[in-house]
Every structure is written in structure tokens, then in C-alpha cells.
N, C-alpha and C positions, 0 to 999 in steps of 0.2 A: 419413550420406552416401548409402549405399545406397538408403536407403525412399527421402531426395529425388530419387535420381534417376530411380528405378519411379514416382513422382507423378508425376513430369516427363514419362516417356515414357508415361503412363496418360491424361498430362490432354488435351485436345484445343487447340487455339488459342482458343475463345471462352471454355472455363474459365479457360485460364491469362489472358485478358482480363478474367474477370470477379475474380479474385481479386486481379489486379493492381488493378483500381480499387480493391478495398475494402481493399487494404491502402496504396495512395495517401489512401484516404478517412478511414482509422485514422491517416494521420501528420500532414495535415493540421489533424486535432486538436489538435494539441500543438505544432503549426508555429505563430511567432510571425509576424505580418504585418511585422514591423522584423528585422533581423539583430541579433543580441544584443551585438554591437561599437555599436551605431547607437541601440542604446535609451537612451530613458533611465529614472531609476528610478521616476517616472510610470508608463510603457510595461511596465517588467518586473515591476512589481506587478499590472499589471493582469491582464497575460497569468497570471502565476502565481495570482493567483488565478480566473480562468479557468480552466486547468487542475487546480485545487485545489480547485472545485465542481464539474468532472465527476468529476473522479476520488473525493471526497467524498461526493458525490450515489451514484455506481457503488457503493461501499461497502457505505451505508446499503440502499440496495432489496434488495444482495445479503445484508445481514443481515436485512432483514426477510423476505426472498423464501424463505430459509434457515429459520427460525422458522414460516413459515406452510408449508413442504412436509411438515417435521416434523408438525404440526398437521395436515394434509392425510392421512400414512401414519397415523399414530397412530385417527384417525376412520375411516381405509378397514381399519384393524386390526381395531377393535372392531364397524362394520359384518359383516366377517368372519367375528367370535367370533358374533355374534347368528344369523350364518345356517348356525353350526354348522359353519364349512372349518375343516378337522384345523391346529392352530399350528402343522407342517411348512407345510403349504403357504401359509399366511397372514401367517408369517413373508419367505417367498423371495416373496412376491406385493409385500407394503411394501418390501423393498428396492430391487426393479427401478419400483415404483412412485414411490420418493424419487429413484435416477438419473434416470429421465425430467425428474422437475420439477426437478431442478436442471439438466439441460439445457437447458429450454426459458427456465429464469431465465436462463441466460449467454447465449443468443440475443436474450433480451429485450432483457437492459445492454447487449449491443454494438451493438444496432442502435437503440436511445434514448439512450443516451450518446455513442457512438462513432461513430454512422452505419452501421457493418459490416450490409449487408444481411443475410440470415437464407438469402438461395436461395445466394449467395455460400460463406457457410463450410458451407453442408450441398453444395456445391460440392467444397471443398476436400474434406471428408470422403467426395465418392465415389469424388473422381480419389484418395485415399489410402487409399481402404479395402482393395483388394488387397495392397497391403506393407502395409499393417497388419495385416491378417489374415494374413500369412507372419511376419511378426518375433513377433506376441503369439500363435500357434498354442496353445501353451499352454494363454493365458490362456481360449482363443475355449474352446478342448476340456472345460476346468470350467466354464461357464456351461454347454455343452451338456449336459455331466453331470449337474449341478445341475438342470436341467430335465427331463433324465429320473428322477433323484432324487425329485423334486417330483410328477412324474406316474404314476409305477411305483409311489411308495411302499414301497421293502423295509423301511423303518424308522420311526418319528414321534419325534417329540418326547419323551422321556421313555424314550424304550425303551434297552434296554441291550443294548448289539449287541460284537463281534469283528471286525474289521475289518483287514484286512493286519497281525496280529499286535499289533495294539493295541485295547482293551477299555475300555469305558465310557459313561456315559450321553451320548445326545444330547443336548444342548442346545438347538443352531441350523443350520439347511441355509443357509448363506448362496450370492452366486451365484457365489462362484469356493473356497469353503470349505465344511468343516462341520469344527462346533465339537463335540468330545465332553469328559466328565468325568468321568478317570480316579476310582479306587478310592481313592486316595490323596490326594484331591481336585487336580490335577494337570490344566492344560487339554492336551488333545489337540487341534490343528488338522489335519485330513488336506484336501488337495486333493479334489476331487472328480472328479476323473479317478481318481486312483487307485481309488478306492470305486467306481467302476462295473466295473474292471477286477480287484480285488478279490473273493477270497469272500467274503460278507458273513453275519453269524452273529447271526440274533438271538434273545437269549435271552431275550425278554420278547414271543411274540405272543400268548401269553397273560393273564390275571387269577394264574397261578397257576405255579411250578418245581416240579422235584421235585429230591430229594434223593437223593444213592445213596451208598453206605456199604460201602466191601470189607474184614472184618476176616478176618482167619486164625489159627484158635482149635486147639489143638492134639487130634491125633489121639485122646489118651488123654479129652477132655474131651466131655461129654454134647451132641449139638447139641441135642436138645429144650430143655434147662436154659438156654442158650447164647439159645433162639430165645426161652423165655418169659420170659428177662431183659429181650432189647431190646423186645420186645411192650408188656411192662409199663410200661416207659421212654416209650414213643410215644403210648400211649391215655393216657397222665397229661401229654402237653402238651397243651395248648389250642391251641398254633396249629398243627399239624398235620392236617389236613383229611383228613374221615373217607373223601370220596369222590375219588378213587380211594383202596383202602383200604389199611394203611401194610400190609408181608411184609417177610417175613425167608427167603431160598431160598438153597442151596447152589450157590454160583457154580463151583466148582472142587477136585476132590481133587488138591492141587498136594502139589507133593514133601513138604514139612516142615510141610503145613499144611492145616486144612477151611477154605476162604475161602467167608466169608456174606456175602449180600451184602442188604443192608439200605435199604429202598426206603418213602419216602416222597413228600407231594406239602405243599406251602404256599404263601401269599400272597407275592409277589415283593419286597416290603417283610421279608417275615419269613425270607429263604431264607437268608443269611449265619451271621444270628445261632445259628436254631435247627441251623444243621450245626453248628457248634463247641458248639453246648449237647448235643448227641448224641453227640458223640465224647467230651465229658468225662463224661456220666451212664454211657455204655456199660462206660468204663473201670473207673470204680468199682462197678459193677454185679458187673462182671467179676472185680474184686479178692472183693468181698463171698461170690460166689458158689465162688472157686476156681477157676475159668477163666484158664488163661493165654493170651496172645494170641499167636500166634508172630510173628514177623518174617524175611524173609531173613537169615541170619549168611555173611560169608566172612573165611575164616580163610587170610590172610597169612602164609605161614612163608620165612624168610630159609635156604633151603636149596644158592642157589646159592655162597655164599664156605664153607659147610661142604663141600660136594662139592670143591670144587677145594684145600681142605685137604687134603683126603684123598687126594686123588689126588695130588696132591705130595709126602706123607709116602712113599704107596707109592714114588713113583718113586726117591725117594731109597733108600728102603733097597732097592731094586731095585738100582741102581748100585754100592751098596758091597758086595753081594754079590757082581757080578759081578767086580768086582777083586778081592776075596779070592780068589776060585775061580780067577781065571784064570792058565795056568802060564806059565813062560818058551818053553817051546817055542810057544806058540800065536801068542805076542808076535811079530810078525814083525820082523826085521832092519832095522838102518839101509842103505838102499841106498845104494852107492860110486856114487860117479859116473864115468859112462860117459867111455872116452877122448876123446870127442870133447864132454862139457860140460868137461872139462881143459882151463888155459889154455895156451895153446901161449908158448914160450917165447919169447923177445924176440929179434928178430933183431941180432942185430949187424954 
């Protein structure tokens, strides 16, 4: 009720004239030349099927018209791929490219079927585009996003980004979404408002990640021995990439521990796998060589119900001391009561 009434007070008197006909012009369609008390069943066959080949007729174009936009985005896709635009942007290009043409299909069917002129509902749609762009703000704000999304580029297709606390590949920019694919294979949809107003993290502008490794190996143990274990471990995989070149440096003399910290680089395909093949080769490296790996320890002790044992014990034998000890003379007296808490006798 609201939006129609901002139409209302938006439109001018020739709009609201012009819409008035063509929605006159729209029911006219379907208005029988007999009253349907008055027809006979001659007359109501005829009229329904009238009715029944526009409506029919409307259908079929809009399935065909449907089929060839499809056909249309899919060709302006591949045009696309050949002139080399990034499938971020060749994606969100087809999409706004298939809303058009099915907009200009449903101008088409209403004003060959229906009669509804075309200057008419793009009428409607301007005396309403102000409440409509108040009620859908929103919606208006992830297209705009979307579009800078699309022109900025912080991310493509394929990249694997951080995004307001959620993590995974892109997939698709669409114009009021973007589709990610979680780890877990799990789909993510974020608006695209939020992603612009979001930090955004991508961890793929690269061909290539690195890897980083903090173990903490104990004071008593060799670091050299320590450092030509995981060395060995790294030059004997293959997909660890020689350039930048893989180290092992002392990150920290931390309280109970020499934390090393273990630094390599690989192909973005290979970054997952080869960290959990490093953490278990290092381990048993570690076992073989005598190396133990420290960890934080915290040692929980239930000392609050002993303390207050104890202090209880004491009090007690505190107290029966002090009644042994204490003589009759210290005891003080039961006090008499004074004449005046005495009751006074009964008058008679």
C-alpha cells in the first residue's frame, strides 16, 4: 500500500492516463462482447477459445523467446571466452545480459498479445522506480556491489578468498550474489554488499602458497640436528618448489621450548596436502632422531576444597581449646533483671 501510494503521488495526470488505457486495453482482452448470463454456449466457446489462443499463443513465444535468450547469453559467453574477458566478468556480463532480453520478451507478449503499449509500462516503471528503489535498497546495493566487484576485481573465478569469516572457492559473481565453495564442499552464498564492506583475503593472487610450520623442540635437543632433519624431509619432496628456497630459522626462545619455524613455498593445488605430509614426516623424523617436540602443559590442581579443609580443622581445634582453657571467673554472670524490666503487679 505504501509503494502505491508514492506511484500515485510520483505519477503525473498523463501517466496516470496513459496507464489507465493500457490497463483498460488489457481487460478488454478478455472482456466478452455478450455478458456471460446472456451467452450462449456457441458465444462461450468461442470467446474462451479466444482467450485460450492468446493466452496459448503468449505462452509458446515466451517459451521460445526463453530458449533463444538462453542461446543468445550462452553465444555472447563464448564470444567472450575467445576475446579472453576473465569468467568473473563474463559470467556477471550473461546474466544482466539474459535479464534484459527477457525483459524486452515480456514487452514484446504484452504489447502483441495484449495490446499493452511498451511506452506505457516503461511509464509505469518510472512513476515507480523511486518506491522501488526505497523498498528493494537492498537489493539496488548488491547490484551496485556486484558491479564494482566485477570492475575492481579483488578476486576471479577459481581464487580462494576469506571473506567476513567465511572461506572458499569462488565460483560465480552473480548480480545480487556471489557463490563460494566451502572446504567441505559446502556452498557459501554471500550478498554482495557485504563483500564490498568486508575485508577480503585472497589467498590465491598467486600460481604459488607457502607453507609455515612453528614446532617447539626442547632446550636439551640439538637445533642443527633438529634443522637437518626437516631439510632432508623438504629437498626429498617434489612438490615443494625450489624457488623461493624452503629454511628452517628460530622463530622464538619461548619459556619451555626453541620454536622453529619451518617455511616453504608450492603450487596452490598442492598447499593442503603437502602441509599434513610435513607435519607427519617431521614427526617421525623427530621420533627416529630423539628429538622431542614440546607443547604447552597446564597443570590443574584442586587446591581450593583442601585449603578450606584445613582451615576448618584448624578452627575447630581452635574453639575446643579455648573452652578448656577458659575459667569460671572469666564466664561472666547471668544478669538479673533490672526493676523496671520486673512486672509490675496486678492492680486490684
Amino acid at each position: 500500500m505504501r509503494v502505491r501510494k508514492e506511484v500515485a503521488l510520483l505519477a503525473d495526470p498523463k501517466t496516470q492516463a496513459e496507464v489507465q488505457d493500457s490497463l483498460s486495453n488489457l481487460t478488454r482482452q478478455f472482456d466478452p462482447d455478450v455478458p456471460f448470463h446472456l451467452m450462449t454456449a456457441e458465444q462461450f466457446w468461442g470467446w474462451a477459445m479466444d482467450v485460450g489462443i492468446k493466452l496459448g499463443g503468449a505462452l509458446l513465444v515466451f517459451y521460445i523467446g526463453m530458449h533463444l535468450a538462453k542461446w543468445a547469453v550462452r553465444a555472447a559467453g563464448r564470444a567472450l571466452t575467445r576475446a579472453h574477458v576473465e569468467p568473473t566478468s563474463s559470467q556477471f556480463i550473461g546474466r544482466v545480459l539474459y535479464i534484459a532480453l527477457m525483459i524486452v520478451l515480456l514487452l514484446a507478449i504484452l504489447q502483441g498479445f495484449f495490446g499493452v503499449a511498451p511506452t506505457s509500462f516503461i511509464a509505469i516503471m518510472g512513476a515507480a522506480g523511486l518506491a522501488i528503489g526505497l523498498a528493494l535498497k537492498d537489493s539496488l546495493s548488491n547490484v551496485a556491489s556486484g558491479v564494482m566487484l566485477v570492475t575492481l576485481k579483488p578476486f576471479r573465478v577459481g581464487d580462494v578468498v576469506q571473506i567476513g569469516g567465511s572461506s572458499g572457492t569462488v565460483e560465480m559473481v552473480r548480480i545480487f550474489q556471489t557463490q563460494l565453495r566451502g572446504a567441505d564442499n559446502q556452498t557459501i552464498v554471500l550478498p554482495n554488499n557485504l563483500i564490498t564492506t568486508a575485508p577480503i583475503i585472497n589467498l590465491t593472487p598467486d600460481t604459488r602458497r607457502r607453507i609455515e610450520l612453528v614446532i617447539g623442540i626442547s632446550y636439551e635437543d640439538d637445533i642443527d640436528v633438529a634443522r637437518a632433519a626437516i631439510m632432508d624431509i623438504m629437498q626429498a619432496d617434489k612438490r615443494i618448489l625450489d624457488t623461493p628456497a624452503p629454511d628452517v630459522v628460530v622463530y622464538e626462545l619461548a619459556d619451555i621450548a626453541v620454536r622453529l619455524g619451518v617455511r616453504c613455498h608450492v603450487s596452490n593445488a598442492d598447499h593442503f596436502a603437502t602441509k599434513c605430509d610435513l607435519n607427519e614426516r617431521i614427526k617421525k623424523a623427530f621420533d627416529n632422531a630423539g628429538i622431542s617436540i614440546q607443547q604447552a602443559q597446564r597443570d590443574i590442581r584442586a587446591q581450593r576444597r583442601v585449603l578450606e579443609a584445613v582451615q576448618s580443622s584448624a578452627a575447630s581445634a581452635a574453639g575446643v581449646t579455648d573452652t578448656t582453657q577458659s575459667s569460671p571467673d572469666q564466664q561472666s554472670p547471668t544478669p538479673s533483671p533490672s526493676p523496671d524490666q520486673q512486672s509490675q503487679p496486678d492492680q486490684r
